[in-house]
C-alpha positions in Angstrom: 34.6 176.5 90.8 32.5 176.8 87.7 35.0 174.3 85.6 34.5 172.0 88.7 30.9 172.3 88.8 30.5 171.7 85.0 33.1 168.4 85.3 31.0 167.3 87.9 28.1 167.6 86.9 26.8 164.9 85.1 28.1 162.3 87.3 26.9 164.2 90.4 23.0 164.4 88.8 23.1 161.1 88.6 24.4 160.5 92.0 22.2 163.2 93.2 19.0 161.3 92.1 20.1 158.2 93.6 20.4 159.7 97.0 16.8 161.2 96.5 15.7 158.1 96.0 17.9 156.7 99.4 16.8 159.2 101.7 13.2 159.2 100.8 13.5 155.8 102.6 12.4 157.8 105.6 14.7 157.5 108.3 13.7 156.7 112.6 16.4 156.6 115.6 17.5 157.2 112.3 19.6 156.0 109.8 21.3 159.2 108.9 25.0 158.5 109.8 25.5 161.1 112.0 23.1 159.2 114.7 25.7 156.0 114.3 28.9 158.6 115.6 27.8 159.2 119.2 28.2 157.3 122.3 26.8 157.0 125.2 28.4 157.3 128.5 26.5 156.7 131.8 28.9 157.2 134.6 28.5 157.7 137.7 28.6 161.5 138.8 30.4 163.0 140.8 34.5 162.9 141.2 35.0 160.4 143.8 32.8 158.0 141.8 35.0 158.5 138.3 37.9 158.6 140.1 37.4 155.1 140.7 36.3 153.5 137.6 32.3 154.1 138.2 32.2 151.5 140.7 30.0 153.3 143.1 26.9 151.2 142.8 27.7 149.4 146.2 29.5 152.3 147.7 27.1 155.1 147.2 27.6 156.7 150.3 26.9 160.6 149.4 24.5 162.4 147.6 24.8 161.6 144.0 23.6 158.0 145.2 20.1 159.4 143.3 21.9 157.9 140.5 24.6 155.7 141.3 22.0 153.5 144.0 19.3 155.5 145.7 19.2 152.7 148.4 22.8 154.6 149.5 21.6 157.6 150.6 20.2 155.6 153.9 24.1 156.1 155.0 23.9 159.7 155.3 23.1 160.7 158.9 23.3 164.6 158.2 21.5 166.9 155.8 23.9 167.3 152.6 24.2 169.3 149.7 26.7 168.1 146.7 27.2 170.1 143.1 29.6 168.6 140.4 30.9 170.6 137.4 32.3 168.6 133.9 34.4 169.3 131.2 34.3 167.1 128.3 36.2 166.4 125.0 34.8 163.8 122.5 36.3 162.6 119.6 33.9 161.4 116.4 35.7 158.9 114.5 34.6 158.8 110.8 35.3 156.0 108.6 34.2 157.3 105.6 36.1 160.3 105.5 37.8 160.2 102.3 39.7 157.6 99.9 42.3 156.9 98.1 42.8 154.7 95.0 39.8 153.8 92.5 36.1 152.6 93.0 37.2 149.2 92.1 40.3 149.2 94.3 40.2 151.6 96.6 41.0 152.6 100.4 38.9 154.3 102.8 40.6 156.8 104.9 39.0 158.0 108.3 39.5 161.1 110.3 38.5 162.1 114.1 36.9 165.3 115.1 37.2 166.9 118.2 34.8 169.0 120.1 34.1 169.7 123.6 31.4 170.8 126.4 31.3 172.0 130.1 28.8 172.2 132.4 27.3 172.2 136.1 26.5 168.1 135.5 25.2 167.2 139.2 23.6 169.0 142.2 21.9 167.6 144.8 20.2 168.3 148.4 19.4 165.2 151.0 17.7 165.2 154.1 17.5 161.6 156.4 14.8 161.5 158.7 15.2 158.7 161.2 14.8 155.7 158.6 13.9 157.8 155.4 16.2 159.9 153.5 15.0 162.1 151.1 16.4 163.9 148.0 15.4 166.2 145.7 18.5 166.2 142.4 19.3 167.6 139.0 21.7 165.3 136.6 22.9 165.6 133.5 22.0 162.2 131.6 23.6 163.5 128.4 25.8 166.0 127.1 27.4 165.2 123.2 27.9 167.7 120.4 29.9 166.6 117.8 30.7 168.5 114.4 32.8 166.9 111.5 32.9 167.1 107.5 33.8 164.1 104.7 35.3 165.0 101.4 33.5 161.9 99.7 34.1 158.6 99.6 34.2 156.0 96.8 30.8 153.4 98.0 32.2 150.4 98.8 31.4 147.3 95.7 31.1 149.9 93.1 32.9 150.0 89.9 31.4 153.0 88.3 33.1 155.8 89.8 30.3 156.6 92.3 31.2 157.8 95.4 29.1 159.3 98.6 28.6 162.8 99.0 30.2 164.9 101.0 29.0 165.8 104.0 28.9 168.7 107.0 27.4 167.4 110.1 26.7 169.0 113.3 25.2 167.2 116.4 23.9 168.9 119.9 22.0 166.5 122.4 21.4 167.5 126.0 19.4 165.4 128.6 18.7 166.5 131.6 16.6 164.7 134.9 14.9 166.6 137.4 13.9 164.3 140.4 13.0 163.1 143.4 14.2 159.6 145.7 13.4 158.3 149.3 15.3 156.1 150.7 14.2 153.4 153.5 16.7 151.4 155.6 15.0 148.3 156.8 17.6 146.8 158.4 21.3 147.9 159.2 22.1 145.5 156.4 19.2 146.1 153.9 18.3 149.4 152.0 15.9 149.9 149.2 15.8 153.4 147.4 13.5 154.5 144.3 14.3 157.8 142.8 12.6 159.1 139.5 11.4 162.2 137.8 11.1 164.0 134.8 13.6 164.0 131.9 14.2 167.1 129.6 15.7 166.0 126.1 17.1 169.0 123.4 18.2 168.1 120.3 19.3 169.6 117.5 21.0 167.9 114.3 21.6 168.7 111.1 23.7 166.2 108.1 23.8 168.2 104.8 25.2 166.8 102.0 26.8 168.2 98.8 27.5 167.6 95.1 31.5 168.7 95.8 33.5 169.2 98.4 32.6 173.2 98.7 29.9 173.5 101.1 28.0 176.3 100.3 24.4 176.7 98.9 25.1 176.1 95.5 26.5 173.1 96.1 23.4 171.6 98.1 21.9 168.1 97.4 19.8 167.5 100.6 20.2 167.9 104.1 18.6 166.3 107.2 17.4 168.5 110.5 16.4 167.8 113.7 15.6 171.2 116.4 13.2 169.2 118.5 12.4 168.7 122.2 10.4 166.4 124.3 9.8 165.1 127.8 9.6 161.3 129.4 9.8 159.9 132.7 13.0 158.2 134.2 13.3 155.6 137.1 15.9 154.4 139.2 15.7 151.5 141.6 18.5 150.2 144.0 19.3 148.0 147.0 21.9 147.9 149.3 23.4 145.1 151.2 25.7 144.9 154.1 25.9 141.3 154.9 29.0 141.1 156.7 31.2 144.4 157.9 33.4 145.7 155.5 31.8 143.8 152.4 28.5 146.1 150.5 26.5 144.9 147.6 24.3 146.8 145.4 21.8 146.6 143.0 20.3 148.6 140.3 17.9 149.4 137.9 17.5 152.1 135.9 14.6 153.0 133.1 15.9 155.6 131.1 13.5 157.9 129.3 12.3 157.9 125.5 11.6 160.4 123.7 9.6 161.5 120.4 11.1 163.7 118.0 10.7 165.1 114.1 13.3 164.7 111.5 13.3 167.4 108.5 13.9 166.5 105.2 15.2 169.2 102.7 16.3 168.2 99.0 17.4 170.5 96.0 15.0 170.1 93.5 13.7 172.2 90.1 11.5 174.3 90.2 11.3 174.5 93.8 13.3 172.8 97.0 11.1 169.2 98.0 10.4 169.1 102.2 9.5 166.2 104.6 8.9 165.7 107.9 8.9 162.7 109.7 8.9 161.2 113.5 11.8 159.8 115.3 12.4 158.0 118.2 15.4 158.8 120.8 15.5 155.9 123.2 18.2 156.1 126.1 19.2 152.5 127.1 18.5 151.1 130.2 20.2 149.2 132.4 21.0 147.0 135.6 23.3 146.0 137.2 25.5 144.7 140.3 28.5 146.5 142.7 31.0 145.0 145.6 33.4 146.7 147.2 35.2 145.4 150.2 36.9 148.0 152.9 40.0 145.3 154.3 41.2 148.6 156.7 39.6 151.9 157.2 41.2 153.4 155.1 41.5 151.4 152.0 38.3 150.2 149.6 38.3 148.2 146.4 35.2 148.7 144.5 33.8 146.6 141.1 30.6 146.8 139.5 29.4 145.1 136.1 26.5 147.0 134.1 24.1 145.3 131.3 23.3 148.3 128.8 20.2 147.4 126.9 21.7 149.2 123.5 19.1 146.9 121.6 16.7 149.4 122.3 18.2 152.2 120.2 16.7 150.0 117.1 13.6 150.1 118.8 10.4 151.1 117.2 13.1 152.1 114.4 10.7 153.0 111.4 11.1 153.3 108.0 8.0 155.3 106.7 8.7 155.3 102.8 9.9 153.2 99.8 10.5 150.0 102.5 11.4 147.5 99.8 14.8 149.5 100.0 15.9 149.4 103.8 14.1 147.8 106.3 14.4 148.4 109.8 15.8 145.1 110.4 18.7 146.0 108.7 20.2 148.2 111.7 21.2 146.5 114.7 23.1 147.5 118.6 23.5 144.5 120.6 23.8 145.0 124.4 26.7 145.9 126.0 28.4 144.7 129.4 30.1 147.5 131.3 32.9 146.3 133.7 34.4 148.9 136.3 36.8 148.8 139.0 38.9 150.8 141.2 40.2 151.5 144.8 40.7 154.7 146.8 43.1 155.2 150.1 42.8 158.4 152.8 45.8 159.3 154.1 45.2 162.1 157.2 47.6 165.3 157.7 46.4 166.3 161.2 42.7 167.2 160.7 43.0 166.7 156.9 42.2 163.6 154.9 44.0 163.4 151.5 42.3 160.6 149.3 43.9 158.9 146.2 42.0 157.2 143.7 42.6 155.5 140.5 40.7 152.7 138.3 39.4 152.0 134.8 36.8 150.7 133.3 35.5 149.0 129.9 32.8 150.5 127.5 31.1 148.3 125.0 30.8 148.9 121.2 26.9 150.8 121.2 27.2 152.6 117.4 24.0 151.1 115.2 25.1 148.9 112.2 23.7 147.0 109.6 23.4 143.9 109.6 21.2 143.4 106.2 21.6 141.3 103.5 23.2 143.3 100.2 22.3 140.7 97.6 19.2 140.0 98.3 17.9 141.8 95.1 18.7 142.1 91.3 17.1 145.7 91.9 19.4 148.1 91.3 18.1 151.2 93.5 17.7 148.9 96.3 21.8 147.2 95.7 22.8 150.7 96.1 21.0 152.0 98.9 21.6 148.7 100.9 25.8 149.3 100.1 25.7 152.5 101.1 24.1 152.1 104.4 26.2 149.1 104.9 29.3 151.9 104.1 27.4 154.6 106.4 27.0 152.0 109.6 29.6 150.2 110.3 30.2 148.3 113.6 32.7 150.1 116.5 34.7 148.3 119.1 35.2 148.9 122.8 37.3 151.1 124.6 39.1 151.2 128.0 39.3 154.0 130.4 41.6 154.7 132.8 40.5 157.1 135.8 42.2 158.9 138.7 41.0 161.3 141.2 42.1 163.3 144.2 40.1 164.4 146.7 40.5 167.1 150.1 38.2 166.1 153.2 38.7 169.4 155.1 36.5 168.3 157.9 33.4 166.5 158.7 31.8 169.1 157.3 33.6 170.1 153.7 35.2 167.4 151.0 36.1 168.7 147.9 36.8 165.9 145.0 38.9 166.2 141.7 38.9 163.1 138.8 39.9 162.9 135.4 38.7 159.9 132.7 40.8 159.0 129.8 40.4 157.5 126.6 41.0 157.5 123.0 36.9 158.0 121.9 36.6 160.6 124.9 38.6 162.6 128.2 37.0 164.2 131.0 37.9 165.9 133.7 35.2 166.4 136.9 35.1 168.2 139.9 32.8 167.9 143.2 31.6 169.5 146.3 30.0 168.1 149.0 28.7 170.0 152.1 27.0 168.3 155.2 25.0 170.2 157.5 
């Protein structure tokens, strides 16, 4: 390791000073790299409502309508109590894993990371007074933890020999509502429902990076921390139309919280370590959208909503408190997404029992931050090379489809018991649901 270390050495100084200079930029909803992995994923809870796609917005007829469409709980007659459990396993695609080849002519090679997370994700209690309904919930906005490594990476443009760090990253976030939602039905065919609350973010983050591929201590060029939590207010806001039998439509909107949080700063310096602290902001997208589904028997119920994500926000407020002539926070960008769902579900009764099947799949949009800044726009060398390596860091995704099934047991009027699973290549999840009316 010593011969390494000593081989290394000069070019990694150099490299080592560069970055100094890179991540002194000061970085917001944050241009460290490991912010551009995650993804966001705002199903519907519950198993009957991933079962079929996540198009629930104009079904909505139990008690995780809270989230889904509070306007839906105005269908309950009886007091109900539902609880959802999920299981989770992400996979982190990163580009810049390694190469292969030279800095003038060389491949990047990527690499996926797995991880995964379970957890009580919904529970609710309703109560319908005459027109009202009320409901008092608990959901799980967010869930991600992601942990991966690179063995450095030659920087894109570069003929020197320079190449990134590596780099060890670890990523917990965990968002939780706590709310409230009544529910009014003005007409058999009209419902309006508001629901909101408190939300409870927890993050912790870390991206260290290293002079060589051995990461330990002595190998340390700068790492980037976040062990923060913070609070904001959420809103949900739905309708519900019935204008003919058989046919529903419903509407949503839903303000999603923000939340403040400090980044730490740590680089390997002589005599002593440097350290700097600055603020963040985590912004959850919000959204609005539109559901149909259309019962043609009573058994039998197609369901499709369409969801506009405002991902534009995650560049929001996006601040860049030192050296700005390098990276600007025009630079990153997230356009909005569309989110298209569909799905169907059929009961078949044994005798007192109803067996339901459910399948569908649904569409989510690209939402990783990437630049979009100009590389040339300089003959300043510190600022060509941070600009190409953030251009290397944040690179654009693509969309994925899901595909969705469920299962669920309606053991009377009184007990239904729901199993779905959600498939992908990014992520797979598998959900299960009980719902008890009194």
């Amino acid at each position: 390791m010593r011969t390494t270390l000593r081989h290394q050495a000069p070019r990694a100084l150099a490299l080592w000073v560069a970055w100094t200079c890179l991540m002194s930029a000061g970085l917001a909803q944050t241009n460290t790299e490991n912010f551009a992995q995650f993804r966001f994923n705002f199903n519907n809870p519950g198993a009957r409502a991933t079962g079929i796609g996540g198009a629930f917005m104009s079904i909505a007829d139990d008690a995780t309508a809270s989230e889904a469409n509070p306007a839906g709980l105005t269908t309950l007659l009886r007091p109900e109590l539902s609880i959802e459990a999920k299981a989770i396993q992400f996979v982190t695609h990163v580009d810049n894993f390694s190469s292969t080849g030279t800095a003038a002519n060389s491949t990047l090679n990527a690499h996926d990371f797995k991880s995964a997370v379970v957890s009580p994700s919904f529970a609710s209690v309703v109560y319908p007074v005459r027109r009202f309904t009320f409901a008092l919930f608990r959901h799980e906005l967010m869930n991600f933890e992601s942990n991966s490594y690179t063995n450095g990476t030659f920087a894109s443009g570069f003929t020197d020999g320079t190449f990134l760090f590596p780099a060890k990253s670890s990523v917990r976030i965990h968002v939780d509502n706590y709310g409230g939602t009544i529910a009014y039905k003005f007409r058999e065919f009209l419902s309006l429902g508001v629901s909101g609350g408190l939300s409870l973010a927890s993050v912790q983050s870390s991206i260290a990076r290293y002079l060589i591929a051995v990461f330990d201590d002595g190998t340390l060029a700068n790492v980037a921390t976040i062990d923060d939590h913070n609070t904001d207010f959420f809103l949900n806001v739905g309708v519900l139309l019935k204008p003919v039998e058989n046919l529903s439509i419903g509407l949503t909107y839903k303000r999603r919280p923000s939340f403040s949080l400090q980044q730490t700063y740590r680089f390997t310096r002589s005599p002593t370590d440097s350290t700097r602290t600055a603020p963040i902001n985590f912004n959850i997208p919000s959204s609005y959208g539109i559901g149909i589904s259309y019962r043609p028997t009573d058994v039998l119920t197609f369901a499709v909503d369409v969801v506009r994500v405002n991902y534009s926000s995650l560049t929001k407020n996006f601040v860049v408190t030192l050296s700005p002539s390098y990276v600007q926070p025009g630079d990153f960008a997230v356009d909005d997404g569309m989110e298209y769902h569909g799905g169907a579900e059929y009961v078949m009764f044994l005798k007192t029992i109803g067996i339901v099947f459910r399948g569908g799949a649904y569409l989510e949009p690209d939402n990783r931050i990437h630049w979009v800044g100009n590389i040339n726009d300089t003959v300043d060398p510190n600022r060509i090379f941070a600009r190409k390596i953030m251009q290397g860091l944040f690179q654009s995704g693509k969309s994925y489809a899901h595909g969705t099934f469920g299962v669920g047991c309606i053991l009377s009027n009184k007990v239904q018991f729901d199993l779905a699973g959600d498939l992908s290549s990014v992520s797979n999840t598998a959900v299960g649901s009980l719902v008890i009316r009194f």
